[in-house]
N, C-alpha and C positions, 0 to 999 in steps of 0.2 A: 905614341900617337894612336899606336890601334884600343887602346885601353878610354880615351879619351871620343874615339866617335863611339862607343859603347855606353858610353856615360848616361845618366836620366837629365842633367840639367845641358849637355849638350848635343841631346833629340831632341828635349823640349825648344829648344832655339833654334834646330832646323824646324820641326815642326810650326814655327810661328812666323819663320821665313819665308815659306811656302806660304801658306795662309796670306801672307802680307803680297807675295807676288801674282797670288790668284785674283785676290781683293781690286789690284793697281790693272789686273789684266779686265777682270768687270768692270771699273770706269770708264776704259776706253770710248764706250759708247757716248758719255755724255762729257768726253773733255773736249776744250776749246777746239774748234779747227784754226789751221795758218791759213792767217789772209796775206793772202797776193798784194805787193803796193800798188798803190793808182797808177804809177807805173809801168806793169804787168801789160801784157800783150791784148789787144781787144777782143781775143778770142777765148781770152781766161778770164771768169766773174770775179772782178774784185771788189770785197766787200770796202776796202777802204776809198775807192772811187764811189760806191753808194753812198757811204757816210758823207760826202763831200754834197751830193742831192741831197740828205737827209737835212742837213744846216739849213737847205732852205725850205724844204718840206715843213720842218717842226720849229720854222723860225719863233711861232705864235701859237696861239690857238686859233682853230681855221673850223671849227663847226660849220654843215652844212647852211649853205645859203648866205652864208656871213661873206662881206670883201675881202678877207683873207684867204677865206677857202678857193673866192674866183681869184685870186694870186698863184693859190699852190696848183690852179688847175692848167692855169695859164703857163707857169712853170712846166709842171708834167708835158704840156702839148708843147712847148719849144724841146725840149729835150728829145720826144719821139720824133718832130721833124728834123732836128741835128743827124738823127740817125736813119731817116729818108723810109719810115716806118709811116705806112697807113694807117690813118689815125682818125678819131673821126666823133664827133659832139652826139650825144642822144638828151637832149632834154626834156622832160619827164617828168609826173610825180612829182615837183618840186626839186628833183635832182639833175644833176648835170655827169651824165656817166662817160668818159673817156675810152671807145674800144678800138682796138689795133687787131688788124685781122692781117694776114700770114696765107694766101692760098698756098696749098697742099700742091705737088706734080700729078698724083693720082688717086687724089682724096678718099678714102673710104669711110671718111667720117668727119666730127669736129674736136678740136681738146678745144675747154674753157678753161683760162687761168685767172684767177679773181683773186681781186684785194681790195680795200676799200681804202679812196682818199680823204676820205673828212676824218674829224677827231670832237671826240665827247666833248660839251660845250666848256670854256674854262680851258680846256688842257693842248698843248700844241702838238700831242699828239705822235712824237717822236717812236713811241714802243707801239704804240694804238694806233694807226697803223702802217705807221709810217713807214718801217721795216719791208711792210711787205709790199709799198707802192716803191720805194730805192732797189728792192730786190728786181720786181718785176722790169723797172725802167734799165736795169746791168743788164738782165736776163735779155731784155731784148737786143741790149747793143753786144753783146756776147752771138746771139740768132744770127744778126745783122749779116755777120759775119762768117755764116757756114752757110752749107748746100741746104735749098730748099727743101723742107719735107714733102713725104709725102701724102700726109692729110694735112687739111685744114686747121689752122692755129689762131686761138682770139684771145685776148687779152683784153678782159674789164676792167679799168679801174672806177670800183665803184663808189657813186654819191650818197650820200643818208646814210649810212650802214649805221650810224648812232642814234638816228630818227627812224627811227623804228622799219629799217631796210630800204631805204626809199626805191634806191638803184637797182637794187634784183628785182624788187616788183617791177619797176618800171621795161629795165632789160628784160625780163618774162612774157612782156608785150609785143617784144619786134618778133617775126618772122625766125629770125635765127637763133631764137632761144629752141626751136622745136627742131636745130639742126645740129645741136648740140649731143656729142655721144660721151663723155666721159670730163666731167669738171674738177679741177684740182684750185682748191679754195685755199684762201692762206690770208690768216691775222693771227696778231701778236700781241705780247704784252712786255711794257719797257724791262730789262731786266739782261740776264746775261744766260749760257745754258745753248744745248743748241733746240734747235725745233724738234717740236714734238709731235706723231699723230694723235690729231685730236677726234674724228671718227670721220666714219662710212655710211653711205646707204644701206641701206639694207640689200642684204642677197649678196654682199661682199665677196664672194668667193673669186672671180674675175679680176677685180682690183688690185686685194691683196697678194695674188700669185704676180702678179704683174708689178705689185709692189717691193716682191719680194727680189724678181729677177733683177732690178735695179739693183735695190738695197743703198739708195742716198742715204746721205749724211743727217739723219734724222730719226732719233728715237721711236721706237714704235712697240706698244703692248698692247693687246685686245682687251684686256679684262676688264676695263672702264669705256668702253665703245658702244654699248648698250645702255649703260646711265647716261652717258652723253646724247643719244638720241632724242631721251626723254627731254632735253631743254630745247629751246628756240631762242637763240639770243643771237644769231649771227646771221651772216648774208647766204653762208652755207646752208644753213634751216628750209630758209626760204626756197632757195636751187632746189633741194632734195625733196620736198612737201611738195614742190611743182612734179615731180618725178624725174631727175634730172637726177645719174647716177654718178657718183666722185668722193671724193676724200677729201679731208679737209686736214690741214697742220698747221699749228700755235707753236706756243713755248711756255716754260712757268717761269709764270716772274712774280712781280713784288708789288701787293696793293698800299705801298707806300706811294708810289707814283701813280699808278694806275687810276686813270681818268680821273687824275689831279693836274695844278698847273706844273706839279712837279715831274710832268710826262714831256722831257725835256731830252737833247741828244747826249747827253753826258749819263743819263739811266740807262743807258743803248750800248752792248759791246759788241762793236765788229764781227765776230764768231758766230753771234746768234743770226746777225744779215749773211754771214758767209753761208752758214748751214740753212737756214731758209731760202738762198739765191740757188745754191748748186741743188740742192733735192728739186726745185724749180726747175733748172734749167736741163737734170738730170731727166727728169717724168717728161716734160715737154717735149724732148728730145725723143723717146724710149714711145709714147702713145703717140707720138706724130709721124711716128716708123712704120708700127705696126698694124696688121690688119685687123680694124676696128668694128670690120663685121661679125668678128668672131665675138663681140662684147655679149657679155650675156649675165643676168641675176641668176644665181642658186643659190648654195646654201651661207650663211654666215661661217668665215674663217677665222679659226685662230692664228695667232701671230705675236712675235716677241722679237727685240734684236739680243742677239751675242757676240761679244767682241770675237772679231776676224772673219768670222760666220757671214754677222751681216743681220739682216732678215730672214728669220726662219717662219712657213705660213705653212700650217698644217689643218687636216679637219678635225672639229674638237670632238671625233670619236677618239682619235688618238690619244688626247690629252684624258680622255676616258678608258683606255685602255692601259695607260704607261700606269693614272693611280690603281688602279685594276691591279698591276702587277705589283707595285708598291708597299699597297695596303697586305697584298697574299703573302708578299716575300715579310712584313714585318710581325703579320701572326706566324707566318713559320718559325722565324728567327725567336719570339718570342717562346713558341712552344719548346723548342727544341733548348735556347737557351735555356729552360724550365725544368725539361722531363730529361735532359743528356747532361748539359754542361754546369746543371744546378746554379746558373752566375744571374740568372732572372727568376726571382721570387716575388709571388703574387703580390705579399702585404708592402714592398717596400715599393712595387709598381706602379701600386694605387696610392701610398704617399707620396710617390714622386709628380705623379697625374697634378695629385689636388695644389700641393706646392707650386709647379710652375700654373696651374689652372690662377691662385689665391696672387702670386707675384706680376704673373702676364698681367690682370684686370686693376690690380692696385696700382702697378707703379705707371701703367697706361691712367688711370681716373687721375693720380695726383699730380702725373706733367698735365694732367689739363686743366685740374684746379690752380695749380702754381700757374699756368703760364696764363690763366686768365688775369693773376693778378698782377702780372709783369705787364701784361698791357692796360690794366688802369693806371699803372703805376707812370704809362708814356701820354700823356695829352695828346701828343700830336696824333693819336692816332684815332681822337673822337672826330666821329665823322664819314671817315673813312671807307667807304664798299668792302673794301676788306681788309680788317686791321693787324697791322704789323708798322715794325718802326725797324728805323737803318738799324742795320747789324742785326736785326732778329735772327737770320740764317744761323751765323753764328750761335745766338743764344739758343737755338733751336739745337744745332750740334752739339751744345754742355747738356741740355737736357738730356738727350741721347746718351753721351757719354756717362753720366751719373745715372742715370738710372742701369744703364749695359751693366757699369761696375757692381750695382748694389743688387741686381737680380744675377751673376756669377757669382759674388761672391757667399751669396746664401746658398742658390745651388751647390755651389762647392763645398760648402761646407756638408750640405744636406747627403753629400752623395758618399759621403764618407761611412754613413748609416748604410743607407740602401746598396751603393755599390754602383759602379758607373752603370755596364748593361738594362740594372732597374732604374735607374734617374732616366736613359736614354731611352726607354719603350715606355715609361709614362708619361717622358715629357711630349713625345710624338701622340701620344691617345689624346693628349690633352689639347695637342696641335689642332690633330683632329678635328675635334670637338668643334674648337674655336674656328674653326676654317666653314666650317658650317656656320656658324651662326654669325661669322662677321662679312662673308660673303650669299649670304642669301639671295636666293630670288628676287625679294624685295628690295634689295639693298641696292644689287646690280644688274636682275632683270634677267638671272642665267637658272635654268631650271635645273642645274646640280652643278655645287660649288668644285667637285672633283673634275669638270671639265676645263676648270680656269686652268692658264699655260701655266702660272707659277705655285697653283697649288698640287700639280699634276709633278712635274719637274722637279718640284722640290723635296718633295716628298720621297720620290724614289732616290733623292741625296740621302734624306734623313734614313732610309730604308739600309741602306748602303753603310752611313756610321753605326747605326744599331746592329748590324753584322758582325762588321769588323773590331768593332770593342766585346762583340762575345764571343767569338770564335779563334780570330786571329789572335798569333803567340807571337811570331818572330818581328822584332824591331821596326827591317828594316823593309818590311813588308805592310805593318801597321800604318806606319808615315803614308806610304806612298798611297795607301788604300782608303786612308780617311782624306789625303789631297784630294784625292777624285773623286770620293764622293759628296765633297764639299766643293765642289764647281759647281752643280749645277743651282744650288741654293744661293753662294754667291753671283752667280751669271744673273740670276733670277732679281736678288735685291738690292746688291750695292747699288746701280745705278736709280732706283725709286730713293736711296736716302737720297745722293745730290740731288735729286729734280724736286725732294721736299723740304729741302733747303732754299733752293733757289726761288719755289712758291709757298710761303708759309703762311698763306691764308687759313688754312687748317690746322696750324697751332703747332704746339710741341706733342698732342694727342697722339699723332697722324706718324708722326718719326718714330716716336718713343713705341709706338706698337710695331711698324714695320720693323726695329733692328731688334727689340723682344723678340718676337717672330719669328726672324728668322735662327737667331740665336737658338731657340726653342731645339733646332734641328742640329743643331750643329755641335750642341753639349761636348760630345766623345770629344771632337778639337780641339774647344775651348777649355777642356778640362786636362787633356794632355799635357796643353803649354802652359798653365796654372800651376800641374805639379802632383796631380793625381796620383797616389804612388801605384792605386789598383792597373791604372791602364798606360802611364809615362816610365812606369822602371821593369830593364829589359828581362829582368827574371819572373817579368809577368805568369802566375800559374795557369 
C-alpha cells in the first residue's frame, strides 16, 4: 500500500481528484437553487407558486397598449389586492404603471423595486419579463407577511419598458420619483441559470458593500459593469441617467426564445424565478432596515462571488496591489528559477510565450469561424436578435472541450523540450500580454486591465503554480500546493463558462477563450495529471 500512494500514476489520479472537487466547489455559485413547493409557508418565496402567476402572465403576447397587456395588468392588480397590498394605477405616457407602496415605521428613506410588465410585440413574454413581474408579486405576498420596515418600500411594475421605456419616464414625473434613495431593478431573459448582476450607478461604492453584506443568491462580477453603462436599453438606464442610484439584475439566457413568440413558460426554469425572487426579497428586506441616510456615491467597487464566501467587494487598489505582488513574485521565481535552480531558461521561455501566444489566438479565431458556420448551417436561427439554436449550449461546451484537448495536448507535448517551469513562465508572459490587450480600456472602459478581480486573482494563482513546479521537490507537498494555488483561477472562471453556456449569443469565440485562458494559468496541473514525467514522478530532481 505505501509503495502504491508513492506511485506517478496514482498522484496523478489524486491530483485530478482534487482539481475535479475544486472545479464542483466553483459552480456552486451558479447551480440551480431548491424551490419550495406552492405549498410552502407564505412566509417562504416560492418560486413554484410564481410559476403558477407566470401561466397567466405569459399566457400570450401582451405588448404595451395591446388587450392582452390590459388582461395581464388587470391580473397583477387582483393578485396585490388578494394580498390586501396598496396598489395603485399611474397612467402616463401611453403607459399604465402598477405601484404598491409599503410605508416604512421610521423611514429614512425610499427602496424602488422595478420590473417591467409588458413584453416585446409578438412574444408573451414569459423570460422578458415575466420572471421578474411572478417574482415581485411572491415577494410581496412573502412582505405581506412580516414586520413592517423601517423605511419606505414601492414597487413599480412597469409599462412600455419595450417601447422605448414608457413607465420609468412617465414614473420620473410623479413626486416620488425624487423620494426615491436606492432602486433595485430587475429583468430577465427566458432561459434557465440563476440571476445575475447586471450593473450599478456610478460611485457604487455604497451599494456594493451593502451588496456584499447580503450576499443573495445571485451571481455578481464587476468586470463588465462599466461596458454595461455604456448601453441604454432598459428601464434601469432610464432610473440612473435621471440620477436615481441602484443596481440592477438579469440572467443569461438564450436568443432562441428571446423576444420571440417562443418566449413561452416552458423556456422558464423555476431556479432562475427562485434566485431572482429571494435576492428580491433578500435587499428589500436588508435596504428597508437600514439607515439610509448614510447612502452615499464614491468610488467605483470591485466585486466578485466565491463559493461559501458569498460576495467579496473590495477597492480596485486591491485588485492593483494583489497583481502588483503577482507580477514581482513571478519575475522572482523566474529569476531565481534562472540564475539558482537552472529549471527556467530564457530560449525555451520565449518559445513557450510565442506557442501558447500562436495556440490561444488560433484555436480562439477557428471556434469562431467554425461556429459561424454551424449557425448557417441552422435556418431557424435567420432572424433572430441573437442567433443560436436549441442545444447550442451544448454545442458550445464540444467546442470548448476540443479545443481544451488540442491546445494541452500540443502543450504537452511542447513542454517536453522546454520543461514544465519554462512552458509555465511563458505561458503566464503570454497571459500577460493577452490580458492587456483583450481587456483594454476600450473594450471595458477600465484604465488598467491589472485592476480587473479576475485578472488580479488569478494571476497570483498562476504565480503560485509557477513556484511550485520550480522549486517544490516533495510529492506530497506538490499536490497540496498547486490545489491551492489553483483555487483562485478556478473560483475566478468556472462559473463564466456555465453562464456562457447558458447565454451563447457570443458564440463558441467567447467560451473557447475563457477556458484557453484560464488553462493558460493552470499548465503545472494540467500537466501533472497528463503525466509529465518532469513534474508528476516523485523522484522529481
Amino acid at each position: 500500500m505505501k509503495n502504491t500512494l508513492t506511485k506517478p500514476w496514482f498522484l496523478r489520479v489524486v491530483m485530478a481528484c482534487v482539481l475535479v472537487v475544486i472545479i464542483l466547489i466553483g459552480l456552486l455559485p451558479v447551480m440551480p437553487l431548491r424551490v419550495p413547493p406552492a405549498s410552502a409557508p407564505q412566509s417562504e418565496f416560492s418560486a413554484a407558486r410564481a410559476m403558477q402567476d407566470l401561466q397567466v402572465v405569459a399566457a400570450e403576447p401582451h405588448s404595451a397598449g395591446s388587450p392582452a397587456q390590459a388582461k395581464v395588468l388587470d391580473y397583477i392588480l387582483a393578485q396585490l389586492q388578494a394580498t390586501g397590498a396598496n396598489a395603485e394605477v399611474q397612467q402616463d405616457n401611453g403607459a399604465n404603471n402598477i405601484i404598491v407602496t409599503f410605508p416604512g415605521m421610521e423611514s429614512s428613506g425610499t427602496v424602488l423595486i422595478t420590473g417591467h410588465s409588458d413584453a416585446h410585440p409578438g412574444a408573451p413574454g414569459a423570460g422578458d419579463d415575466g420572471v421578474s413581474v411572478v417574482a415581485m408579486l411572491e415577494a410581496i405576498r412573502v412582505l405581506q407577511t412580516e414586520q413592517q420596515l423601517r423605511n419606505d418600500l414601492v414597487f413599480l411594475f412597469s409599462d412600455g419598458e419595450e417601447s422605448g421605456g414608457l413607465g420609468s419616464t412617465a414614473f420620473l414625473t410623479l413626486p416620488l420619483a425624487d423620494m426615491i434613495t436606492v432602486v433595485l431593478a430587475f429583468d430577465a431573459w427566458p432561459g434557465h441559470g440563476p440571476a445575475t448582476f447586471q450593473q450599478a450607478s456610478e460611485g457604487d461604492e455604497w451599494l456594493i458593500r451593502n451588496l456584499a453584506r447580503v450576499s443573495p443568491p445571485v451571481y455578481a462580477m464587476s468586470y463588465g459593469v462599466n461596458k454595461e453603462r455604456a448601453s441604454f436599453d432598459s428601464d434601469f438606464d432610464a432610473l440612473s441617467a435621471y440620477g436615481l442610484v441602484g443596481m440592477e439584475f438579469e440572467n443569461n439566457g438564450t436568443g432562441t426564445r428571446y423576444h420571440t413568440p417562443n418566449d413561452t413558460v416552458d423556456g422558464v426554469d423555476p431556479s432562475l424565478v427562485q434566485s431572482q425572487g429571494e435576492t428580491m426579497h433578500m435587499l428589500a428586506r436588508h435596504f428597508g432596515s437600514i439607515d439610509l441616510t448614510t447612502a452615499y456615491q464614491g468610488d467605483d467597487y470591485s466585486f466578485f462571488t466565491w463559493p461559501i464566501i458569498g460576495i467579496v467587494a473590495i477597492p480596485y487598489w486591491v485588485n492593483l496591489l494583489v497583481s502588483g505582488i503577482a507580477i514581482l513574485g513571478i519575475l522572482v521565481v523566474i529569476f531565481l528559477g534562472w540564475l539558482r535552480e537552472r529549471r527556467i531558461k530564457p530560449l525555451p521561455t520565449l518559445v513557450s510565450a510565442l506557442a501558447f501566444a500562436i495556440l490561444f489566438y488560433g484555436l480562439v479565431m477557428i471556434s469562431d469561424a467554425l461556429w459561424t458556420e454551424v449557425i448557417k448551417a441552422h435556418p431557424e436561427t435567420a432572424g433572430l436578435e441573437f442567433p443560436d439554436f436549441a442545444g447550442s449550449g451544448w454545442a458550445i461546451l464540444g467546442f470548448m472541450l476540443v479545443a481544451w484537448v488540442i491546445f494541452t495536448i500540443l502543450m504537452s507535448l511542447l513542454s517536453r523540450y522546454t520543461g514544465v517551469p519554462s512552458m509555465a513562465g511563458g505561458s503566464i508572459i503570454a497571459w500577460l500580454a493577452f490580458s492587456f490587450y483583450l481587456f483594454s480600456p476600450a473594450a471595458f472602459n477600465f484604465g488598467n486591465p491589472l485592476e480587473i478581480e479576475f485578472t488580479a486573482w488569478s494571476l497570483l494563482g498562476g504565480a503560485g503554480g509557477l513556484a511550485v513546479v520550480t522549486f517544490v521537490r516533495n510529492p506530497g507537498r506538490k499536490i497540496l500546493l498547486l490545489a491551492l494555488s489553483a483555487i483562485p483561477v478556478i473560483f475566478m472562471f468556472a462559473p463564466l463558462f456555465v453562464l456562457s453556456m447558458l447565454k451563447p449569443e457570443d458564440g463558441a469565440m467567447a467560451s473557447v477563450l475563457l477556458l484557453i485562458f484560464a488553462t493558460g494559468l493552470l499548465l503545472p496541473q494540467v500537466l501533472y495529471v497528463v503525466g509529465n514525467k518532469e513534474i508528476s514522478v516523485p523522484s522529481d530532481p
